[in-house]
N, C-alpha and C positions, 0 to 999 in steps of 0.2 A: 624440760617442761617449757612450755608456751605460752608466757603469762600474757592478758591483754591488759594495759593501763591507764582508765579511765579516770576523769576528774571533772566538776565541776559542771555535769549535768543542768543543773539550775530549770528542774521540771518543763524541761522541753523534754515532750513529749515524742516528737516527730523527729527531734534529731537523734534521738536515744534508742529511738527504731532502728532507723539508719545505721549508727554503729552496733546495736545487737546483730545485725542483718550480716554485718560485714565480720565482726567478732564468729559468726556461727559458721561464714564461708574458708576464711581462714583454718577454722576448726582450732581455736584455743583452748589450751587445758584447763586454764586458771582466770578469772577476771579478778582485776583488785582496783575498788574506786577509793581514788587521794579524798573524798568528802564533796559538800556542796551540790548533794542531791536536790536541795532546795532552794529556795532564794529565787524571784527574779520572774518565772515564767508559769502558765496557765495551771498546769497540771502535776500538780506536787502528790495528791495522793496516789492518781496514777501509776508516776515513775518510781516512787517510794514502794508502791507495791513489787514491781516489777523488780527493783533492785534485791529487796527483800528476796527474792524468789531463786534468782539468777546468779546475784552475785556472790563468790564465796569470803570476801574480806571489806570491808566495808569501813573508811576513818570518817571522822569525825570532823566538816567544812567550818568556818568562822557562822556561812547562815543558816547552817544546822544547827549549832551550839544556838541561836538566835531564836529558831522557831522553835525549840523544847523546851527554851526558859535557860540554858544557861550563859547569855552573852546577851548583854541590852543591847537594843536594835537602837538606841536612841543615838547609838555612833554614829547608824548607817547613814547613805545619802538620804534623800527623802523617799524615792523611786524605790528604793532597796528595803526601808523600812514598810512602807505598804505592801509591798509584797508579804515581805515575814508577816506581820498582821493577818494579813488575807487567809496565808497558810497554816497558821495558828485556827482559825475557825472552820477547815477544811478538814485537820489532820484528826485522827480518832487516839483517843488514849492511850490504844495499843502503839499506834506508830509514834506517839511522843516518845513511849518507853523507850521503845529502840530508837531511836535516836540519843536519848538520852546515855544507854549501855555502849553507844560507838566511843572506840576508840582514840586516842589521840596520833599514837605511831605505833607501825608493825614493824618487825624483824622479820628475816625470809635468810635462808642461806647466802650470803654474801648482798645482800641490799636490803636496806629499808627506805620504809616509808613515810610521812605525814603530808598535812594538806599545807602549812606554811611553810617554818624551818624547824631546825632540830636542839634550838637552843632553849627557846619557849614556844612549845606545839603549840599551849592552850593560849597564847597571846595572839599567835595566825599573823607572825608577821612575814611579809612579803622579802622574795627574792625576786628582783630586778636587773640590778648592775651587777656587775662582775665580783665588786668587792664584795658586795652583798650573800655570798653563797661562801664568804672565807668561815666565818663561826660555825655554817652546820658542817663543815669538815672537821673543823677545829676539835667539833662534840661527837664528833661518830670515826670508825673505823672501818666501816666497810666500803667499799672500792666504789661501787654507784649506789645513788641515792635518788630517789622519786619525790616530786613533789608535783600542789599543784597551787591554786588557791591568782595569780596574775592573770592565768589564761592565755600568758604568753608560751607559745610553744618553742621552745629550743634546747639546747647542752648551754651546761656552764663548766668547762673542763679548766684542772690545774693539774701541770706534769710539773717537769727538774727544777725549771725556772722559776717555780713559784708566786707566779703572775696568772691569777684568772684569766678568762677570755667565755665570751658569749657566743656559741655559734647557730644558726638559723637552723631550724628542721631537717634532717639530713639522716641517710640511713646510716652507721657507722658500727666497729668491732670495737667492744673494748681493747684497750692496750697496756700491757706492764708498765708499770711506771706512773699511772693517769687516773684521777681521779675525777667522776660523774657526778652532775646533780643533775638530772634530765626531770622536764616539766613537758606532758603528754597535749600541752592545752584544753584548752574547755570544748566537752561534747557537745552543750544546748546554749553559747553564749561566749561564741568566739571574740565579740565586739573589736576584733582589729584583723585586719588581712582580706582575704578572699570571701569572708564570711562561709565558713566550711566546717562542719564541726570533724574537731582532730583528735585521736587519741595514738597511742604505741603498741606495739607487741615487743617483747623482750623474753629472748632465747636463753637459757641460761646454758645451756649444752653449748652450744656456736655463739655464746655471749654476743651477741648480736642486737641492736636496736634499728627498728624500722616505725617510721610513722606512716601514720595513714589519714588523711584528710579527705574528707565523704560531704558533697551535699547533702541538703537535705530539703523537706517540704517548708520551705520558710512560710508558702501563701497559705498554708495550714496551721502552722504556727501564728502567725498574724492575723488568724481569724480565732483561734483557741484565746491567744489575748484578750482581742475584744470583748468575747463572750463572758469572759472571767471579769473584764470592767477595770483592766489592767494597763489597757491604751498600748501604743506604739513602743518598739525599742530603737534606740538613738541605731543602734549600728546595724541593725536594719534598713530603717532608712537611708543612710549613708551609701550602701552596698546595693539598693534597690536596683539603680540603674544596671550594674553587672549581672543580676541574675535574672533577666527581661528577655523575654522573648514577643517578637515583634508581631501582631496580627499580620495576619496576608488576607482576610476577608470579613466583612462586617460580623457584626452578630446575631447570630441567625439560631431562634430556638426551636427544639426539634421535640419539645414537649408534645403530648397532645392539650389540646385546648381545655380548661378547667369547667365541669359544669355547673349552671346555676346554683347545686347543692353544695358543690363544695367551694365556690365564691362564698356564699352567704356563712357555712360556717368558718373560713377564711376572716373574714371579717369581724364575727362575735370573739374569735381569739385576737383578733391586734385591739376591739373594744375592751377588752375584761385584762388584755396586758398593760394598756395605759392607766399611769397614775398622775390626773394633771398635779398634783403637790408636791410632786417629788420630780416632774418634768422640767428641764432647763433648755433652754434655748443657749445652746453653742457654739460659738462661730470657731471652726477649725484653727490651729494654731499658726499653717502658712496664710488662710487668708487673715488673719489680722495682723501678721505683720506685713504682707502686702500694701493693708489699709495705712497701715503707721507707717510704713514710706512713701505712700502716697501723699499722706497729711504733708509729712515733713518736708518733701521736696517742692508739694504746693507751695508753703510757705515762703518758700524762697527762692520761689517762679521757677523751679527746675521742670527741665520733658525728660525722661527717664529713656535711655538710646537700649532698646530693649524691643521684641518684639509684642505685636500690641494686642488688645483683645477691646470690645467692646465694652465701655464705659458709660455711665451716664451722663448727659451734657452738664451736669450741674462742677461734677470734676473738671479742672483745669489742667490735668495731666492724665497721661493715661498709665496704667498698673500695668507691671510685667506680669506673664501668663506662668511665670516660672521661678523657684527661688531655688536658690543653691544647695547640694546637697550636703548638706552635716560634714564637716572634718572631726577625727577623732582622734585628739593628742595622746591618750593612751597606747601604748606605753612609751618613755622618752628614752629611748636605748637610739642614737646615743645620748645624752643631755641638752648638746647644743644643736639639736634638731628642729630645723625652720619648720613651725607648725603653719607658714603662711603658704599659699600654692604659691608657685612660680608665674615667674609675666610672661605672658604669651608671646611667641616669635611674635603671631601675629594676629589679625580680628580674624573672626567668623566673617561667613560668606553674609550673614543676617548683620553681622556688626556687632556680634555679641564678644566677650573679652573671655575667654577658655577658666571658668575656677572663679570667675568676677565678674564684680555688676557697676555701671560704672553711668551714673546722671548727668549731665548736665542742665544745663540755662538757656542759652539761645544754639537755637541747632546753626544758624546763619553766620555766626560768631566764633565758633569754635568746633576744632579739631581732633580728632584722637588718632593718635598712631602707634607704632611703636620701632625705635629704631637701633640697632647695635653697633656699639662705640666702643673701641678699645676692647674688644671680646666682652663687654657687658651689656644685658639687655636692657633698655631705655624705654619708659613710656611718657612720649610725649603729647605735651596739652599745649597748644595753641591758641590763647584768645585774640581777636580783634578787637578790643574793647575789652573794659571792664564787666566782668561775667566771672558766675561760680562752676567748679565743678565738684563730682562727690564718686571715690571711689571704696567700695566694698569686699570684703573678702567672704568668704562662709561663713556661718555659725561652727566655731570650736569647740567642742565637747571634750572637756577636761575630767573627765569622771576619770579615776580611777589613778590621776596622777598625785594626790597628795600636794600641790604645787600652793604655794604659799605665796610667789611674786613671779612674773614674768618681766624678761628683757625685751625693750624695745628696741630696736635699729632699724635706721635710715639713713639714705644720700638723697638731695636733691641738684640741680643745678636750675639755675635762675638765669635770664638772657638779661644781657644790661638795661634792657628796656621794660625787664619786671616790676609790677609795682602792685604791690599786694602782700596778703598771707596763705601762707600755706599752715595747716594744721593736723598729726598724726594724732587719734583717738583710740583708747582702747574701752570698746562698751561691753560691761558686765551685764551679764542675768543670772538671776535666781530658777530654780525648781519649784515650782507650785505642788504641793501633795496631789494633785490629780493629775501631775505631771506636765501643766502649763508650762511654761517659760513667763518670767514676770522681769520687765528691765529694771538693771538698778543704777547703778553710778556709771557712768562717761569721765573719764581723765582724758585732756588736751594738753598736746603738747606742739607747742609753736616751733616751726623750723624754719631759723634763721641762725644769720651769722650775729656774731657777740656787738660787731665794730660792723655798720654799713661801709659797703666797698663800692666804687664806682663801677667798677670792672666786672664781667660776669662773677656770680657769688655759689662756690660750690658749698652745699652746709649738709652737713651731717648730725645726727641724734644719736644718742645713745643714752635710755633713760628705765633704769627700773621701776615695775609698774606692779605697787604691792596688792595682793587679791583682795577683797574685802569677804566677810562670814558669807559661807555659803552659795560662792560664787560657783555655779557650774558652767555654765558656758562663756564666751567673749566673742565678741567681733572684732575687727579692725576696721577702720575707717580714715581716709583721707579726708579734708575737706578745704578746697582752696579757693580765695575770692583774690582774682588778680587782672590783670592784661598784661600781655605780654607772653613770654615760652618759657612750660615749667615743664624739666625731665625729671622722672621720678626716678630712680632705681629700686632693684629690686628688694624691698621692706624684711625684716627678719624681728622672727619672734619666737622667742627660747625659754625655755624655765630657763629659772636661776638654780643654780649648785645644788641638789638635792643633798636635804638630811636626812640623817639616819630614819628608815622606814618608825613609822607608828607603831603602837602596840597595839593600839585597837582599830578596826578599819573605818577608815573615813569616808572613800569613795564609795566602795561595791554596798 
């Protein structure tokens, strides 16, 4: 039999198409979904209906158990718990019930399944690391096991050795000796990779596992959100740029022209849709952090070396046309994985820094380059004079990693004739329930040496940086007020040691 292995839907609607499309071309016998039909995205009745219909086995997800009433959403992040809300006033009695009747894990001849692990189903907690997959072996006998609930797609195999190991998406045969915990990824809510929604087929005759990873209508999905009052998803945006296809010609509409009647009643519906009480005037989330780097570098007479757009003469700097796209620290496989991008060989042909954004003070005064010493890459700052500069990395999207404190690390070197400070920042923000970002605490940290040296001063950081309640995202930030030549090396930021996963979920 043919079974196909879904998980983690999360009422995308349009990605859920997509693999029914491809489950039907295949021609599988069997669909079995790990849970997490809902949670997260436009269309919960919808795909609840669909699954209802289609699917023959059906478990029981962490934001299932949430929208039926039996798991408080008050864990969830903020983004995660609006949703469950949302779908609570959507979902009919009926479809509570079933939801409510799903299961926690199935048996199947020689594999089972649930949406966490296999020790406490109903706790949903997460297999990540290697070690992390030893207890549902520990509790179960049979040779593979399915999971889903990370959204991370891979194998976690243990043979003779008795040493786990993680391996990426790959098609493979079972082997004598080896033991499975295979996680098919998320259909409607991949948030790391390719942005592809991924599920499996698994052969039981030719014991065989194959993935299969399908685009899908994302600009559909990001229009079913909006409509639902849902707003944007972080890893969407992140991936926006990869799934772009480039105009080759203006736009040119091929409508016929509307006539006066249906102008006029055109207009009696956008009049009878508007509610000035409940209307808010909202300025987008990139342009107001555009404006709040505009503010702050006015401040401290920075021109931001960025490509430029028209401003008003009353600003003393002008706004970049452009901000960086979202990094998404989910998942930390391996632990001590730089969530910072790497320093560019070299600038853009415009002077832009590849992954970074990077101000200065006086353009006349100072220099940016970047140069390689010793096989390491160097970003050098050259002032003539006493002058600031300010470098940026992306906004990091920490959802989903459970991450309590990050490591900071740094090298700089200082030319004997440096005379100033340099300063490594790490700036938190919060989630706003309508899915703002709202900043909260900045931590500085000074890099220098213990003892002034006369002589060039190479200095290094190394400084754990505990997260405060409720942090979702962080930035990194340089900020150095000097003259003289400062080489930077390349910055490194890591969670710290992961503990034992949660019982209840914190991130999704």
């Amino acid at each position: 039999m043919l079974y196909a292995i879904v998980s983690d839907i999360h009422a995308n609607l349009t990605a859920w198409k997509a693999v029914l499309t491809d489950i039907s071309d295949v021609k599988a016998d069997r669909i079995i979904c790990l849970g997490d039909v809902t949670g997260y995205g436009p269309c919960p009745v919808e795909v609840l209906e669909s699954v209802y219909r289609v699917v023959q086995d059906t478990l029981m997800g962490n934001h299932d158990a949430a929208v039926c009433g039996r798991l408080n959403p008050d864990t969830f992040s903020p983004r995660a718990k609006i949703a469950v809300l949302r779908h609570r006033e959507l979902i009919s009695q009926a479809g509570m019930n079933w939801l409510k009747a799903l299961p926690l894990t199935l048996s199947f001849p020689g594999f089972r399944c649930t949406h966490g692990d296999f020790v406490t189903p109903g706790s949903f907690r997460y297999i990540i690391d290697p070690e992390e997959a030893i207890p549902s072996w520990n509790a179960t006998q049979e040779q593979l096991l399915f999971v889903g609930h990370s959204h991370l797609a891979g194998i976690y195999v243990i043979g003779a050795s008795g040493v786990p190991h993680f391996v990426p998406p790959c098609d493979f045969e079972l082997e004598t000796g080896k033991r499975y915990i295979v996680n098919p990824g998320s259909v409607g809510y991949p948030r790391v990779g390719n942005c592809r929604c991924t599920y499996c087929l698994f052969d039981d005759e030719a014991k065989t596992i194959k993935f299969r990873q399908l685009p899908f209508d994302s600009d559909g999905y990001r229009k079913a959100l909006k409509e639902a009052g849902l707003g944007d998803d972080p890893w969407l945006q992140s991936n926006e740029t990869q799934r772009h296809v480039p105009w080759l010609r203006e736009r040119l509409s091929f409508a016929k022209a509307p006539t006066a009647a249906d102008l006029h009643a055109q207009d009696l519906r956008e009049h009878a849709r508007l509610n000035p009480r409940r209307r808010k005037n909202r300025t987008p989330l990139h342009a107001l952090l555009a404006l709040a780097l505009c503010a702050a570098l006015a401040a401290g007479g920075y021109a931001v070396h960025a490509q430029r757009v028209a401003t008003p003469s009353a600003l003393a700097v002008t706004v970049p046309d452009f901000d960086l796209p979202s990094l998404t620290a989910y998942p930390l496989t391996p632990p001590d994985k730089n969530l910072l991008p790497v320093l560019p060989a070299s600038l853009n042909s415009d002077g832009r820094m590849e992954g970074w954004r990077y101000a200065f003070e006086n353009r006349t005064k100072q220099h940016f380059s970047t140069e390689l010493r010793d096989g390491a890459l160097l970003l050098c700052i050259r002032n003539a004079g006493p002058c600031k500069a300010q470098l940026d990395s992306p906004l990091i999207n920490l959802a989903g990693t459970q991450l309590k404190a990050l490591r900071l690390q740094g090298h700089v070197r200082k030319s004997d004739t440096f005379s100033g400070t340099v300063f490594y920042q790490l700036i938190a923000y919060t989630t706003e329930r309508d899915g703002s970002l709202a900043l909260g605490s900045t931590q500085s940290f000074e890099v220098r040496a213990i003892k002034r040296k006369a002589s060039a001063q190479n200095v290094s950081l190394n400084r754990k940086v505990d997260l405060g309640k409720n942090v979702s995202h962080v930035r990194f930030r340089i900020e150095a007020a000097f003259d003289g030549t400062l080489e930077i090396g390349q910055p490194q930021l890591t969670g710290e040691t992961r503990k034992p996963a949660a019982t209840k979920e914190t991130a999704e």
